[in-house]
C-alpha positions in Angstrom: -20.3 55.0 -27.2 -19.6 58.7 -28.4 -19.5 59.2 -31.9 -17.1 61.1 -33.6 -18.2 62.0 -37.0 -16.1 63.9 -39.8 -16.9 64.4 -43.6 -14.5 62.2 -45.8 -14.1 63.4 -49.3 -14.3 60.4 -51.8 -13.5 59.5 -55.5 -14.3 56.1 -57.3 -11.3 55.3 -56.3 -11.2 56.1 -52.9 -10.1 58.4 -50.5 -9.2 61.8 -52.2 -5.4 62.7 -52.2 -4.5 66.4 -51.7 -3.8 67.9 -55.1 -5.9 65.3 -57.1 -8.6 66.9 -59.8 -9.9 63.7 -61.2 -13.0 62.5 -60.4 -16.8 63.9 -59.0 -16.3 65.3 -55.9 -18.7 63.4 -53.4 -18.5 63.4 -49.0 -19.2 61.0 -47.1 -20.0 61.3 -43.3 -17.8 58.7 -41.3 -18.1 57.8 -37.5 -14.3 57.5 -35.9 -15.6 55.4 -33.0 -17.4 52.7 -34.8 -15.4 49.7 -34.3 -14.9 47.5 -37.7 -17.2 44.7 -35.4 -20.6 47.2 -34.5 -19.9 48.4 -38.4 -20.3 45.2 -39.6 -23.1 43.9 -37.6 -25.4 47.7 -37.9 -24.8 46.8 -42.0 -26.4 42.8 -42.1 -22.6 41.6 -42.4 -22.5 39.9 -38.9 -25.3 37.9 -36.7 -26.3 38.7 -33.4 -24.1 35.6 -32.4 -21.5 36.4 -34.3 -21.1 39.6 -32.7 -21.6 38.6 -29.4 -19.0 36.6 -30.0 -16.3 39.1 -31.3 -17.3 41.1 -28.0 -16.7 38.5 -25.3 -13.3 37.8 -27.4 -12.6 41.7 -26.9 -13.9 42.2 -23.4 -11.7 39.0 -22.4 -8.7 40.5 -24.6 -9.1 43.8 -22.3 -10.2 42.3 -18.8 -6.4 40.5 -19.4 -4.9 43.7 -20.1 -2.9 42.4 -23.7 -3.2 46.0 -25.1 0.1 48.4 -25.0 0.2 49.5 -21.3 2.1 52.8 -19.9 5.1 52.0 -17.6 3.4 53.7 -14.8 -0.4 52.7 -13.6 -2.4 55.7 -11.9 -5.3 53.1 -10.7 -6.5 53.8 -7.8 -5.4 51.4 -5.1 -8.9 48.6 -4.6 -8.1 47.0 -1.2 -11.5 44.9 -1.3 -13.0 42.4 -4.2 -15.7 43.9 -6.2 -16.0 40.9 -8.7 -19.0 38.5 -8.3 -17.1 35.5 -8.6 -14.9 36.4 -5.5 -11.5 36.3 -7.4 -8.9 38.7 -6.7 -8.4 41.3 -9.3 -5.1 39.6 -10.7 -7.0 36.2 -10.7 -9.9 37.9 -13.1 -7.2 39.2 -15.6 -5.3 35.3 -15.3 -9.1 33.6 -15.9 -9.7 36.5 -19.0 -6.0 35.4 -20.2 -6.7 31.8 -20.3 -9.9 32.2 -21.9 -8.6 34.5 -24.6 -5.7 32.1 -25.4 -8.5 28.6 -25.3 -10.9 30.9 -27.7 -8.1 31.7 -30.0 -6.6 27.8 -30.1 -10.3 27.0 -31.1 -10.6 29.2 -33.9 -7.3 27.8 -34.8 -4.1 28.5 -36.8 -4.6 31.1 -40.0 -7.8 32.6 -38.2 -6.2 34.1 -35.0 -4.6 36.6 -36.9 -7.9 38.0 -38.1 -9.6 37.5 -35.2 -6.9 40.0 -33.3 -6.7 42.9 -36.0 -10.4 43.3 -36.2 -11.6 42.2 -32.7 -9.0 43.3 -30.3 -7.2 45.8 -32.2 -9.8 47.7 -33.6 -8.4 47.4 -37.5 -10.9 47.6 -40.9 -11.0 44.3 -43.3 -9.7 45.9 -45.5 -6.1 46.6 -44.2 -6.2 43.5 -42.1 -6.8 42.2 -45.6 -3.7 44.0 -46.8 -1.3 43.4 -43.7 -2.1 39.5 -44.0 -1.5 39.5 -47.5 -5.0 38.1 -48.7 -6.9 39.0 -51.6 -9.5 41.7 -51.3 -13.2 41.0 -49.8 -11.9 37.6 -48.8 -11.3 38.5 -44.8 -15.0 39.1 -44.2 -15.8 35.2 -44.9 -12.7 34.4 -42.9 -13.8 36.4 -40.1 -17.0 35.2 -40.2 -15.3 31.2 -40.1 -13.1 32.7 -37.2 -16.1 34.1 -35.2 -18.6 31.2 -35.4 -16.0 29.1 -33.7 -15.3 31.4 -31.1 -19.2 31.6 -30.9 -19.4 27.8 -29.9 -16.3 28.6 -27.3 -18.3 30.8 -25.8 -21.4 28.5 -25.8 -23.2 31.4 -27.8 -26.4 30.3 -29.4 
């Protein structure tokens, strides 16, 4: 993965807004492509299992092609199967569907949502946190609930 790393200025508060004086100035240097997942697990936060976890969820949520799509597709045109299994490209992105929609149903209702801002969509904690309404620092442990079932889906030990 390339990194993509810019200098953040910070305050206690936070982020520094244009105009503001208060506060020691201090930078920080952040990595752009660092998904909220690989942050979690390079910082102690996440097990190997759970991670491995989140990133079958994700490779499932892309092989099924769920993201936003363009109306027009410049693949190139694949007249022969290159998957191991023998499936036909559009039965590889059916089998990734169903097993995106199973792992969800097992990490059941309440944690989906989580599991799809973080996982799939690539948000931070804390404005999944925000967007879902919950109290701050509490979406970690939730994520953390949500990815050891998805972990047992996946028969992850």
């Amino acid at each position: 993965m390339r990194r993509r790393l810019v200098e953040r200025e910070l305050t206690e508060e936070g982020p520094r807004k244009s105009g503001s004086a208060r506060g020691k100035r201090r930078t920080v240097t952040v990595n752009l492509a660092e998904s909220p997942m690989s942050w979690l697990h390079s910082r102690g936060h996440l097990e190997d299992r759970l991670f491995d976890a989140g990133e079958r969820l994700r490779a499932d949520y892309e092989r099924a092609q769920l993201g936003a799509n363009v109306t027009m597709r410049w693949d190139p045109v694949r007249v022969r199967s290159t998957g191991e299994t023998g499936l036909h490209a559009s039965e590889r992105q059916i089998a990734a569907k169903l097993r995106f929609d199973a792992a969800l149903a097992e990490a059941g209702k309440g944690l989906e949502d989580i599991l799809w801002r973080v996982v799939c969509a690539g948000e931070g904690l804390p404005e999944a946190e925000k967007s879902l309404g919950w109290p701050a620092r509490s979406g970690k442990l939730v994520l953390r609930l949500a990815l050891d079932r998805v972990a047992d889906f996946y028969r992850i030990i």
